[in-house]
N, C-alpha and C positions, 0 to 999 in steps of 0.2 A: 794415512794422515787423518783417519777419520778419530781417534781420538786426541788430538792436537788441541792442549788449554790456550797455548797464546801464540801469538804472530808479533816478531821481534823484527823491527823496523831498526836494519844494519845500518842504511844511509839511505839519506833522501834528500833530491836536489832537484832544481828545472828540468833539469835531463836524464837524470837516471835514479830509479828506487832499489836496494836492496831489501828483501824481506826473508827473514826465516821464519817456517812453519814446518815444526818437528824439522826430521833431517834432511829437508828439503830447503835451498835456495832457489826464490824466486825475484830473477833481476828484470827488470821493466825499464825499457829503454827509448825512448824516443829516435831513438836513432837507428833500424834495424842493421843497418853499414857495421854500427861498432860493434853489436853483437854479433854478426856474423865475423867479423874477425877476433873477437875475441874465443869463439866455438873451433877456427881454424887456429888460433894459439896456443890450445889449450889440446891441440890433436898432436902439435907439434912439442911440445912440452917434454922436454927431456927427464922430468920429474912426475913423480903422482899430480892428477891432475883429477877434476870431479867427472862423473858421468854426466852427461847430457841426459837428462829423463824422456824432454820433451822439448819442444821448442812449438810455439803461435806468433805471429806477428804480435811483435813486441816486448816476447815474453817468453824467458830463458827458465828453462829451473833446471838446476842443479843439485846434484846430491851432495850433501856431508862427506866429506872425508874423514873416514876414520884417524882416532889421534887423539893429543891433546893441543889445545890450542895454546899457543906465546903469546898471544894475546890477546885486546880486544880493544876496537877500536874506542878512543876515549876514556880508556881505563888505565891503569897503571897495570904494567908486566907483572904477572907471578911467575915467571918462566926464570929458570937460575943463566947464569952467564955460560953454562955448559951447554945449557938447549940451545941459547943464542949461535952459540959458535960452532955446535953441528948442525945447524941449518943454512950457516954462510956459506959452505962449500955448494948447496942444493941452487940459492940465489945465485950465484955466480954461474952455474951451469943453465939457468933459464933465463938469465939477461947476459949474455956473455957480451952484447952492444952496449952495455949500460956503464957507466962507470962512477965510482963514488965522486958526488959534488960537493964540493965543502959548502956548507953551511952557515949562515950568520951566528957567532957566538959557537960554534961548536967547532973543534980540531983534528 
């Protein structure tokens, strides 16, 4: 990481920051609880999931997953509807409790 020009600030909220610097993810949580379960969800993950670099109280980094990304948040999709729909089969196996909600305005 030592030659890294910027730190992209993914999300940021009262409770938790996400930041990328080079191909690293560093999530910062106030809450060390949800990161520890999110470290055991992400073990149990039926799909590619990131390495754990490192972990400090408070303070998660994860690696890049190689790929291309579908998206970004607050951005519009450049992903085709064929990316879209070979990745539905991947969500359906890592949320198999989950189930689509319908939405206000959408069907």
């Amino acid at each position: 990481m030592a030659d890294v020009e910027e730190v992209e600030v993914i999300v940021a909220h009262h409770e938790r920051a996400t930041l990328r610097v080079g191909d690293v993810f560093l999530k910062i949580d106030a809450d060390q609880t949800r990161a520890d379960v999110e470290v055991e969800a992400m073990a149990m993950a039926p799909i590619p999931a990131p390495e754990v670099l490192w972990r400090k109280p408070a303070v998660l980094a994860l690696a890049a997953l190689p790929g291309t990304a579908l998206g970004r948040l607050g951005e519009p999709s450049t992903a085709s509807p064929l990316a879209w729909a070979e990745m539905s089969p991947a969500c359906a196996v890592a949320t198999p409790g989950l189930r689509r909600q319908a939405r206000p305005g959408r069907t």
